[in-house]
FIGUTOR-380740 format. One record per residue (C-alpha): residue number from 0; x, y, z. Coordinates in nm, 4 decimals. Example, Ala and Ser with C-alpha at 12.3 -4.5 7.8 and 13.67 -1.06 7.14 Angstrom:
FIGUTOR-380740
<atom mardo="0" u="1.2300" v="-0.4500" w="0.7800"/>
<atom mardo="1" u="1.3670" v="-0.1060" w="0.7140"/>
***
This chain:
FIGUTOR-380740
<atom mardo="0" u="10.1594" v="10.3159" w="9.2805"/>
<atom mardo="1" u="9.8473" v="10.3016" w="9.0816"/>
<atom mardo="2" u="9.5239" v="10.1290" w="9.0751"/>
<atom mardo="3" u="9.5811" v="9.8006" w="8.8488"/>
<atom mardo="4" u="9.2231" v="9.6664" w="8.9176"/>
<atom mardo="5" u="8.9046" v="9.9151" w="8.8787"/>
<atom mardo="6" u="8.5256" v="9.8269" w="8.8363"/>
<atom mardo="7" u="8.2709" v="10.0475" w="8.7276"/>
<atom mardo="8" u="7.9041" v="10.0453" w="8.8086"/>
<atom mardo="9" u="7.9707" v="9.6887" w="8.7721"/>
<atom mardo="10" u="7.6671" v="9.4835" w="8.7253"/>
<atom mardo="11" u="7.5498" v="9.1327" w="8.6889"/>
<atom mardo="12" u="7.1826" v="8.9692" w="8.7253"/>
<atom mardo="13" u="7.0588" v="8.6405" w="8.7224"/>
<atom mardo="14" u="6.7013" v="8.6733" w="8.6095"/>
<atom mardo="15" u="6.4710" v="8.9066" w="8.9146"/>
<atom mardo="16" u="6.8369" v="8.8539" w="9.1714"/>
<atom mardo="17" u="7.1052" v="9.1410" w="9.1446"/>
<atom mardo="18" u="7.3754" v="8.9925" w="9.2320"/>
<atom mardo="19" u="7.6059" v="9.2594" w="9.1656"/>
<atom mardo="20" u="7.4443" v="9.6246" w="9.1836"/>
<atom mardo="21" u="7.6751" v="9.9212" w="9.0783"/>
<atom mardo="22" u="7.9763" v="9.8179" w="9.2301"/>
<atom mardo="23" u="8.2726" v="10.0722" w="9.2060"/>
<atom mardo="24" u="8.6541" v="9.9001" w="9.3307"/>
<atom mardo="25" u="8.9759" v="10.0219" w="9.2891"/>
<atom mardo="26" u="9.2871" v="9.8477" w="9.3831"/>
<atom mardo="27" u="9.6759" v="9.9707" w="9.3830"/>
<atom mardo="28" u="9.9366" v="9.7434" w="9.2562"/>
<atom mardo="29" u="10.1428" v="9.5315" w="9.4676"/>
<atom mardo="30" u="9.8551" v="9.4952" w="9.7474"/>
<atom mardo="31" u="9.6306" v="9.2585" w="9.9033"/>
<atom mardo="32" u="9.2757" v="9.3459" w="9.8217"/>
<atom mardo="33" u="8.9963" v="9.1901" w="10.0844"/>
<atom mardo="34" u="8.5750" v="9.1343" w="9.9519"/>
<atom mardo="35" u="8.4153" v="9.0765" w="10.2574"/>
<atom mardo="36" u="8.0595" v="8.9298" w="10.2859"/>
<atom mardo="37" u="7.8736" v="8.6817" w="10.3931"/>
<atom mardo="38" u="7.7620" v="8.4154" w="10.1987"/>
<atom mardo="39" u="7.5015" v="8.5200" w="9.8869"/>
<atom mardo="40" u="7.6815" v="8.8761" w="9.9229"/>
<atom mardo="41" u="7.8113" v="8.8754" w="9.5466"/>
<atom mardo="42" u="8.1652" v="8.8010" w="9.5934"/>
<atom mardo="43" u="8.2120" v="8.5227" w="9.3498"/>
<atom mardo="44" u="8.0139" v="8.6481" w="9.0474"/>
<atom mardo="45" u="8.2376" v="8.9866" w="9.1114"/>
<atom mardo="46" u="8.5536" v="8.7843" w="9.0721"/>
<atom mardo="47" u="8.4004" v="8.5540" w="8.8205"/>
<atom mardo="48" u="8.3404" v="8.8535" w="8.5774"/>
<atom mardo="49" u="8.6821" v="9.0032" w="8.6717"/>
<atom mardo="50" u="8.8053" v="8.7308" w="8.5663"/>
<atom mardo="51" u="8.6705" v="8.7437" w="8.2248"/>
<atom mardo="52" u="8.4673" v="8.4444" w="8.3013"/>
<atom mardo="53" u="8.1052" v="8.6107" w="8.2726"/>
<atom mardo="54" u="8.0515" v="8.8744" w="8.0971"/>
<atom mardo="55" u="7.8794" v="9.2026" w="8.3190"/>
<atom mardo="56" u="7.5068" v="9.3212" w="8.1952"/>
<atom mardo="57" u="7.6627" v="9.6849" w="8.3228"/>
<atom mardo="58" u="7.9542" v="9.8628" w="8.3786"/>
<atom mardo="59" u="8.2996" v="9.8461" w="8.3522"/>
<atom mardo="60" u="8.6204" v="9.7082" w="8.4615"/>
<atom mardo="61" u="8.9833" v="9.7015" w="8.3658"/>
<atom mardo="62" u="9.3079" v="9.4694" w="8.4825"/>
<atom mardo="63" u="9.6478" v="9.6549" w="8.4468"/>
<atom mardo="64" u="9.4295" v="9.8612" w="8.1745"/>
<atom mardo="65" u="9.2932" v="9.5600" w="7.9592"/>
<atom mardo="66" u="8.9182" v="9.5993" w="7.9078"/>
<atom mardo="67" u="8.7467" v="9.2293" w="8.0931"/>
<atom mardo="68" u="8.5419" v="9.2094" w="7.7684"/>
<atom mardo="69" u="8.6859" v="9.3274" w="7.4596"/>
<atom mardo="70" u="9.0323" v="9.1846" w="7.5998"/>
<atom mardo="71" u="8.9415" v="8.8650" w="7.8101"/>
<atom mardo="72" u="9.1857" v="8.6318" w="7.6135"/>
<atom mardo="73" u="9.5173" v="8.8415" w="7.6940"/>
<atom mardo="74" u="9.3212" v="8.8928" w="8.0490"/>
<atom mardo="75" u="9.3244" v="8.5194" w="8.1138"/>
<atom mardo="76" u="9.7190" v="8.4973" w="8.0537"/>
<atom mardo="77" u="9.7728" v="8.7831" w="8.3238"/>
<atom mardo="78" u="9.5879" v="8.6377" w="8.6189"/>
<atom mardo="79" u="9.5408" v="8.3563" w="8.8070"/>
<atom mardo="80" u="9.2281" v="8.2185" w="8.9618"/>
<atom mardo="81" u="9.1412" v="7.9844" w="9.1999"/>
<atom mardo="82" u="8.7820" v="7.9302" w="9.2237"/>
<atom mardo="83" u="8.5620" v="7.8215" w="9.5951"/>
<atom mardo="84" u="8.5930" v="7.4849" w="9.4677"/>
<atom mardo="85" u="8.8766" v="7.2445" w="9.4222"/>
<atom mardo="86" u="8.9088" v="7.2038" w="9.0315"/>
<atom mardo="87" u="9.1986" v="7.0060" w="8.9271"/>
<atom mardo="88" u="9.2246" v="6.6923" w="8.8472"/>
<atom mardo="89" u="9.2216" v="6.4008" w="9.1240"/>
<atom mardo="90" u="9.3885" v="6.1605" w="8.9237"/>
<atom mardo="91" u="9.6678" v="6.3114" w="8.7963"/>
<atom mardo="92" u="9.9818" v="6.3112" w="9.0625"/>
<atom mardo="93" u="10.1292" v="6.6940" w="9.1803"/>
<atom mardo="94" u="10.3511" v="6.7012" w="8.9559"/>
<atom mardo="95" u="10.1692" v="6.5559" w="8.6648"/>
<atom mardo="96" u="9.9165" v="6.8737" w="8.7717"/>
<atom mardo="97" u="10.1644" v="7.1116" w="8.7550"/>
<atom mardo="98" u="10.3162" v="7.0180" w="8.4001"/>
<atom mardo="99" u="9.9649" v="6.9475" w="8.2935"/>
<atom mardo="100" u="9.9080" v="7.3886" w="8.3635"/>
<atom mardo="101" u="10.2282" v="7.4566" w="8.2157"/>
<atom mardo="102" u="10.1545" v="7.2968" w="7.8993"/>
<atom mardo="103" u="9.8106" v="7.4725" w="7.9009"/>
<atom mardo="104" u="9.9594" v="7.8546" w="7.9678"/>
<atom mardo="105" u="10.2238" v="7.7679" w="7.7438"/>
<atom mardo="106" u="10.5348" v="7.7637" w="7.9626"/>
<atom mardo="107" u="10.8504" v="7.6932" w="7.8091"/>
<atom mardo="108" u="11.0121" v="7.3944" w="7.8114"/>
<atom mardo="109" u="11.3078" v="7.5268" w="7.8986"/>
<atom mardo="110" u="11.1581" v="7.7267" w="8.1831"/>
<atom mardo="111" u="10.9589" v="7.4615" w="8.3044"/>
<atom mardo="112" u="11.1342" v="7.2026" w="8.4979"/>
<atom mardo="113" u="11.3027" v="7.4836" w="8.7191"/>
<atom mardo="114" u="10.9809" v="7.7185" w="8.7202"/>
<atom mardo="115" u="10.7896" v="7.3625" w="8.8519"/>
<atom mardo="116" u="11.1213" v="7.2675" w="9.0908"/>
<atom mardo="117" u="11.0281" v="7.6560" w="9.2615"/>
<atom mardo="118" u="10.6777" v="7.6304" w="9.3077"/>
<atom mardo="119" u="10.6896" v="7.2603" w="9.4978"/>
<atom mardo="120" u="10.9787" v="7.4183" w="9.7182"/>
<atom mardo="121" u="10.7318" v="7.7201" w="9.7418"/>
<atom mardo="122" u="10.4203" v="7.6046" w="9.8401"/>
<atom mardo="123" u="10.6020" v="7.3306" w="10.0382"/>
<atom mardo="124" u="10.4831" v="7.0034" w="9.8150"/>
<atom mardo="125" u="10.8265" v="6.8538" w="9.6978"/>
<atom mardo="126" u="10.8254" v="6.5757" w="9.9031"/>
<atom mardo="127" u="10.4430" v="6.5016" w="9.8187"/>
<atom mardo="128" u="10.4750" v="6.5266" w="9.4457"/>
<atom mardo="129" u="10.3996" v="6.1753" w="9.3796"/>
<atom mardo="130" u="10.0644" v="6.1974" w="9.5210"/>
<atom mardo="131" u="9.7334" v="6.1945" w="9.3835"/>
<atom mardo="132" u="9.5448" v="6.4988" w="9.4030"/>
<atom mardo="133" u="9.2803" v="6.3112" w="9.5558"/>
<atom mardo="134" u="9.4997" v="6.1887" w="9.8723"/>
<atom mardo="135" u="9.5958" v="6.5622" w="9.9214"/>
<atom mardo="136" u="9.4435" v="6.7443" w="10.2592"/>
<atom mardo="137" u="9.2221" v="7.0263" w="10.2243"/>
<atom mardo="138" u="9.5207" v="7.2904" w="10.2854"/>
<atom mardo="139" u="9.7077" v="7.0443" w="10.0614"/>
<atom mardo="140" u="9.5008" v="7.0715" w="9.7771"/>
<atom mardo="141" u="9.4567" v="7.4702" w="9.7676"/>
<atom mardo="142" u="9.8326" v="7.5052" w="9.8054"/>
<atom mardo="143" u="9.8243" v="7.2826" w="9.4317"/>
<atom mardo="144" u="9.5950" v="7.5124" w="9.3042"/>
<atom mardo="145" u="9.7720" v="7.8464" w="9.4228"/>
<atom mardo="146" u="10.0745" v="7.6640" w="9.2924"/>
<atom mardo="147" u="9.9288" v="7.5934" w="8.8963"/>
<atom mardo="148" u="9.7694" v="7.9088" w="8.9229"/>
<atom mardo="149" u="10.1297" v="8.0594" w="8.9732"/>
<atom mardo="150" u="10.2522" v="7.8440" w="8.6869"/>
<atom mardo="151" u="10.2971" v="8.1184" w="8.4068"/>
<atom mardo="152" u="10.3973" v="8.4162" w="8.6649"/>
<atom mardo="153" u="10.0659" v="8.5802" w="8.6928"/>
<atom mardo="154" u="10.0739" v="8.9770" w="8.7520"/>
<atom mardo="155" u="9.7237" v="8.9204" w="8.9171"/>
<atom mardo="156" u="9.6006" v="8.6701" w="9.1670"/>
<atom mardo="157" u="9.2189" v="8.6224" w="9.2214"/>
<atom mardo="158" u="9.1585" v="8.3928" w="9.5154"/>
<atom mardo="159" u="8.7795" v="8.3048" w="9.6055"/>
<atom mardo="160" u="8.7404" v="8.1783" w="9.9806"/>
<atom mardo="161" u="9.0527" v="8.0178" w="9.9469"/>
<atom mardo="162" u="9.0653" v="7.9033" w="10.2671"/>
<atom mardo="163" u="8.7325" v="7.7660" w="10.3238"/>
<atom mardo="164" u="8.7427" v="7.3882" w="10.5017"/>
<atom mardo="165" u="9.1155" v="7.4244" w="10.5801"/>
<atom mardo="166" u="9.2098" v="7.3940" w="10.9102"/>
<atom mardo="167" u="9.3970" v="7.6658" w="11.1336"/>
<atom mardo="168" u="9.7889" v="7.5427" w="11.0344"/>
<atom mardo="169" u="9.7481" v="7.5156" w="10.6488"/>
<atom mardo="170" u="9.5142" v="7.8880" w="10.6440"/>
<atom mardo="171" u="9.8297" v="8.0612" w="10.8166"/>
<atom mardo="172" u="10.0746" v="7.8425" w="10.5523"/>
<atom mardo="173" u="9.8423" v="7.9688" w="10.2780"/>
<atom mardo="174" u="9.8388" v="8.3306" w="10.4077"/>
<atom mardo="175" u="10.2772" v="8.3587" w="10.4488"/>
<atom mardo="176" u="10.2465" v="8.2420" w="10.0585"/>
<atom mardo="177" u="10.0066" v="8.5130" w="9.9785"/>
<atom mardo="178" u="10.2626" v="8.7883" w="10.2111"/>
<atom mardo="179" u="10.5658" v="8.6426" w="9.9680"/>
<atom mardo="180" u="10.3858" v="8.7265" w="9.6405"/>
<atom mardo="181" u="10.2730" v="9.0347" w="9.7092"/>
<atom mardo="182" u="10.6362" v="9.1164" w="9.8028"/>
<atom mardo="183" u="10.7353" v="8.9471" w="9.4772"/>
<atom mardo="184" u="10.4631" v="9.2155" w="9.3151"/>
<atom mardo="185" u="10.1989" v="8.9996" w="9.2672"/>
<atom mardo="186" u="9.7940" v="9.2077" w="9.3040"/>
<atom mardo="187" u="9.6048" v="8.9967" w="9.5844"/>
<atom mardo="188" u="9.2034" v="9.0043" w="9.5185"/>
<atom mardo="189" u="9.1024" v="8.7588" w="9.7704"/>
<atom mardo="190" u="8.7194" v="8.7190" w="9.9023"/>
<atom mardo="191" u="8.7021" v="8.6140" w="10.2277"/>
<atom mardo="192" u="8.3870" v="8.5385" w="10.5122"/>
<atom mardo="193" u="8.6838" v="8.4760" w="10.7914"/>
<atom mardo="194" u="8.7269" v="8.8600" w="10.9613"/>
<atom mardo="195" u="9.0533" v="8.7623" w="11.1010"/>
<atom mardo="196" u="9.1966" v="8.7375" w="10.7658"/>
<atom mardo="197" u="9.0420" v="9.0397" w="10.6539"/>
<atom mardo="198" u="9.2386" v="9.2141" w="10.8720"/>
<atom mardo="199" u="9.5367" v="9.0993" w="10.6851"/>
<atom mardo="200" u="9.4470" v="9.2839" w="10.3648"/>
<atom mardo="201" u="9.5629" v="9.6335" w="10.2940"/>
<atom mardo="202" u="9.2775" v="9.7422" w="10.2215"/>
<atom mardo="203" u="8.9219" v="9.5587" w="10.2118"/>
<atom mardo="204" u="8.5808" v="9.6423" w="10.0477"/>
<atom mardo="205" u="8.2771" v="9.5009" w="10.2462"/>
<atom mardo="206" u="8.0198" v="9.3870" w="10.0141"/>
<atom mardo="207" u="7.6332" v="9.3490" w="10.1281"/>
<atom mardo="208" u="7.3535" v="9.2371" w="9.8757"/>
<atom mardo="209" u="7.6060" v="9.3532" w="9.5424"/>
<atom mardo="210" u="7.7507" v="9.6570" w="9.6631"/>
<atom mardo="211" u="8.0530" v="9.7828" w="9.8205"/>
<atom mardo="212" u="7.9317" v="9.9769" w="10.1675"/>
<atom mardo="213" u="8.2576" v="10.0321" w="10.3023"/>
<atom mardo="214" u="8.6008" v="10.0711" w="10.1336"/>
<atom mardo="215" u="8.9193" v="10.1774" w="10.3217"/>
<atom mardo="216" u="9.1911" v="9.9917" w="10.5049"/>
<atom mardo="217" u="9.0734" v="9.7403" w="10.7836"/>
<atom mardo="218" u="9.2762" v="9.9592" w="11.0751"/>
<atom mardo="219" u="9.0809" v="10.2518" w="10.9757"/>
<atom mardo="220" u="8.6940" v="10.1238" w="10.9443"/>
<atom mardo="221" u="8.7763" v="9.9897" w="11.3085"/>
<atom mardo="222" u="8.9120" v="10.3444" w="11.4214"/>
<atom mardo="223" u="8.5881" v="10.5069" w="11.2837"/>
<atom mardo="224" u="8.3760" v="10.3204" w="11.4645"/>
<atom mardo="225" u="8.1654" v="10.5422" w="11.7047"/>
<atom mardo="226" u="7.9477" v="10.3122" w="11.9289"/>
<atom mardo="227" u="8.0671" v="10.1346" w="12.2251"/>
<atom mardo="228" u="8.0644" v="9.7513" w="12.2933"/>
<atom mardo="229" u="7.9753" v="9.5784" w="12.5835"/>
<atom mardo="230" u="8.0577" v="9.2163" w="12.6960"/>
<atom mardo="231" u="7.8306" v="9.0223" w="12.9046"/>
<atom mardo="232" u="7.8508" v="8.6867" w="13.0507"/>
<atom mardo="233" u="7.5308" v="8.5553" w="13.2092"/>
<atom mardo="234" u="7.3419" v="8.2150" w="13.2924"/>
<atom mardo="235" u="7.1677" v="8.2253" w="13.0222"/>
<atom mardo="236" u="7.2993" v="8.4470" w="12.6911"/>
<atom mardo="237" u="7.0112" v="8.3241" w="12.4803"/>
<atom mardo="238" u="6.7456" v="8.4946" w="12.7037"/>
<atom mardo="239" u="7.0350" v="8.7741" w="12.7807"/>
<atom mardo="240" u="7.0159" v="8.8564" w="12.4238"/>
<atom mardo="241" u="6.6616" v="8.8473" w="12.3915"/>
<atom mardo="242" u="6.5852" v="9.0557" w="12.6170"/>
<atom mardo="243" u="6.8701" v="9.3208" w="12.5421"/>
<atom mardo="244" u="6.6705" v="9.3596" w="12.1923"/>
<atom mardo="245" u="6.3816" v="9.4665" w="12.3565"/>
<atom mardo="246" u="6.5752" v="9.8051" w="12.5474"/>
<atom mardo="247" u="6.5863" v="10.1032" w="12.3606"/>
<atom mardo="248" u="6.9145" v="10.1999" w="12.4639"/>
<atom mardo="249" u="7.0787" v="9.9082" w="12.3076"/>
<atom mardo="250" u="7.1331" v="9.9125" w="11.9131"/>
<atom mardo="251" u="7.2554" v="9.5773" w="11.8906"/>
<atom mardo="252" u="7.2559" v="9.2282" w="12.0885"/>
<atom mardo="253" u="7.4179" v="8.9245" w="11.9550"/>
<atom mardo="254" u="7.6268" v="8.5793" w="12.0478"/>
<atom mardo="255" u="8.0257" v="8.6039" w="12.0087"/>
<atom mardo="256" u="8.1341" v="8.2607" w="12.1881"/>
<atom mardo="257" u="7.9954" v="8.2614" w="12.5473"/>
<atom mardo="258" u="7.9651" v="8.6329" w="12.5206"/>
<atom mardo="259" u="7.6521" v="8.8563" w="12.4644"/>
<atom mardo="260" u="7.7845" v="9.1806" w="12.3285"/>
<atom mardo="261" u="7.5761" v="9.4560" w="12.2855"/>
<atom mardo="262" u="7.6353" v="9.7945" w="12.0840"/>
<atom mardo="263" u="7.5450" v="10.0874" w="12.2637"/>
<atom mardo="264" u="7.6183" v="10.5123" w="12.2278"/>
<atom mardo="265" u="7.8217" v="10.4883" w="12.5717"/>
<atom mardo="266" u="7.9212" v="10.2384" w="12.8168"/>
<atom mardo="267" u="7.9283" v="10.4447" w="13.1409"/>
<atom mardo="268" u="7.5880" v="10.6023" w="13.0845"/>
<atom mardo="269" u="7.4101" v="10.2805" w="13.0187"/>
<atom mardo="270" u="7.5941" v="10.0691" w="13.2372"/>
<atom mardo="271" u="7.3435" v="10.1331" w="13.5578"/>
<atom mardo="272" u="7.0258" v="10.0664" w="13.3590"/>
<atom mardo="273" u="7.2017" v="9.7270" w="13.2616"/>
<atom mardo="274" u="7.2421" v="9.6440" w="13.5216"/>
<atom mardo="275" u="6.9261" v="9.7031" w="13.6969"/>
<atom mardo="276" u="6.7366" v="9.5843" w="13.3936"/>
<atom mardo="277" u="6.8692" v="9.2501" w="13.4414"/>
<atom mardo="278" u="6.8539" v="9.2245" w="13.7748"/>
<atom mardo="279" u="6.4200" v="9.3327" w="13.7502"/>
<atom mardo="280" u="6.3920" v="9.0974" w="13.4725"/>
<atom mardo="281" u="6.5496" v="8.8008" w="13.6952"/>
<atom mardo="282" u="6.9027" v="8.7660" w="13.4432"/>
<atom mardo="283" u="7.2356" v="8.7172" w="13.6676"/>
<atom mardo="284" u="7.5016" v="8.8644" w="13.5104"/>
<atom mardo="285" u="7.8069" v="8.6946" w="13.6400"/>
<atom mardo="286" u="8.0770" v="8.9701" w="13.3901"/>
<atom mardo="287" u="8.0383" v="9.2752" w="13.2477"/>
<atom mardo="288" u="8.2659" v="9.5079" w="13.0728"/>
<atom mardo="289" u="8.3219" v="9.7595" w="12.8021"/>
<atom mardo="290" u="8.5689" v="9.6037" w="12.4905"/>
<atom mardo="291" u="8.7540" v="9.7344" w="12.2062"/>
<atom mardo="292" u="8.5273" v="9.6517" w="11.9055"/>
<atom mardo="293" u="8.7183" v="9.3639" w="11.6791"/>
<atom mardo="294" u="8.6795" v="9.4084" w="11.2889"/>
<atom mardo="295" u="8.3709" v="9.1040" w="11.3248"/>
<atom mardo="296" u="8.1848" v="9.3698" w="11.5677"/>
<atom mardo="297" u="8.2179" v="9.6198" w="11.3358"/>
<atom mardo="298" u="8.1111" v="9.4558" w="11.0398"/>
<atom mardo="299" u="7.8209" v="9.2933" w="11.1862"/>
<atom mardo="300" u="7.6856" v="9.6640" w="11.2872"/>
<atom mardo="301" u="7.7949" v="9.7911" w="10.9303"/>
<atom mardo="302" u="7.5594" v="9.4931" w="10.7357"/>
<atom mardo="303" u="7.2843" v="9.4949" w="11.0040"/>
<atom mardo="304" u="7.2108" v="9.9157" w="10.9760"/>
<atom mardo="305" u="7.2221" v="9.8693" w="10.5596"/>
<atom mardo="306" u="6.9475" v="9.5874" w="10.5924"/>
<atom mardo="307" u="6.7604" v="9.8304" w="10.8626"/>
***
């Protein structure tokens, strides 16, 4: 199994902003591929230029070999891309969508009407094929898009927040689509801010401010983390949190929910001075305990010490 995306010192500004700074990605064939960031992080203009779209002001990058500038045409007919934004066209029906992409990548005739009967039975649109584009659901809508984007059997998938505005039901649809065509062979790049679906990748790369400061499978960045997380519950988290910032003991303080949970070295020596922190600085604590850190606590500690 070999890498069928790489980037190279991949780099992209937009007059004095960097939005891409060096970044270095490799991903193997046949897996799902997570950029994590938060918003501003430089996830869309790094799928925009691997996507032959714009062109890099540094660096490198290849897909399955083919050089994103001095190939970008044949580039184009090996991917598909579905940008943040919904971008077909509202007035056209499903299915007049759907033979509208065909004609544009050139599917055969012959090919199409069974290639088109597939991906409505796929993506679970048959019965809605009449409709406009613009009656469609959120979830409705990207499962079009995945679906024209699918229309000439892409090798490579580029998804950008694909799942932004869709509720709970049609992210999980979208997701078992994404698990079928990567079974099918189909390379996932998929940029994400949810962490839950992170986890779902094979292997993510969490991006900060244009670079990639962490790389490796989501199980494993987890594993490695060192520091110990406690959950608090108190009548007040705001002023819990607050005033956790001000202790030297504790790295981190922040809101998950109705939790407070704080990053520390170790639970059982701090625990005590906690405790009787609170308690002198008139803060109840009504729960306390030590967690397993979740992917979201461990990014939020990996982007807070690169901006420190």
């Amino acid at each position: 199994m070999g890498y069928e995306i790489e980037a190279f010192s991949l780099t992209k500004t937009f007059g004095d902003i960097i939005a891409v700074d060096n970044l270095d990605v490799q991903v193997e064939s046949g897996t799902i591929f997570g950029l994590i960031g938060p918003d501003g992080a430089g996830k869309t203009t790094t799928m925009r230029m691997l996507c032959s779209l714009i062109s890099p002001d540094g660096g490198t990058a290849k897909i399955g070999g083919n050089d994103i500038v001095k190939d970008s045409e044949k580039i184009k007919f090996d991917i598909g891309y579905m940008p943040q934004k919904f971008s077909l066209y509202g007035d056209l029906t499903i299915m007049e969508n759907l033979n509208f992409y065909a004609e544009i990548y050139q599917v055969p005739k012959k090919e199409r009407k069974e290639k088109i009967k597939y991906l409505l039975e796929f993506s679970n649109l048959t019965k809605h094929s009449y409709k406009l584009a613009d009656q469609l659901s959120g979830g409705m809508k990207q499962k079009l898009s995945l679906a024209c984007n699918l229309i000439h059997t892409p090798k490579y998938l580029f998804l950008d927040e694909p799942t932004i505005g869709v509720d709970p039901v049609a992210r999980r649809e979208l997701w078992k689509i994404l698990f079928e065509l990567k079974e099918e062979g189909v390379t996932i790049f998929v940029s994400t801010p949810y962490m839950d679906e992170a986890e779902r990748c094979d292997e993510i790369g969490l991006i900060n401010k244009g670079r990639i400061i962490r790389k490796d499978k989501p199980d494993k960045i987890i594993r490695d983390f060192e520091r110990h997380i406690i959950s608090i519950l108190s009548e007040d988290n705001y002023k819990a949190r607050d005033f956790s910032s001000t202790l030297d003991y504790v790295e981190d303080a922040y809101l998950m929910g109705e939790e407070l949970h704080i990053v520390v070295d170790d639970y059982k020596t701090v625990k005590g001075k906690i405790l009787k922190d609170f308690k002198e600085n008139k803060i109840e604590i009504s729960q306390i305990n030590e967690i397993p850190p979740s992917f979201e606590d461990v990014f939020v500690n990996i982007v807070k010490n690169e901006q420190r």
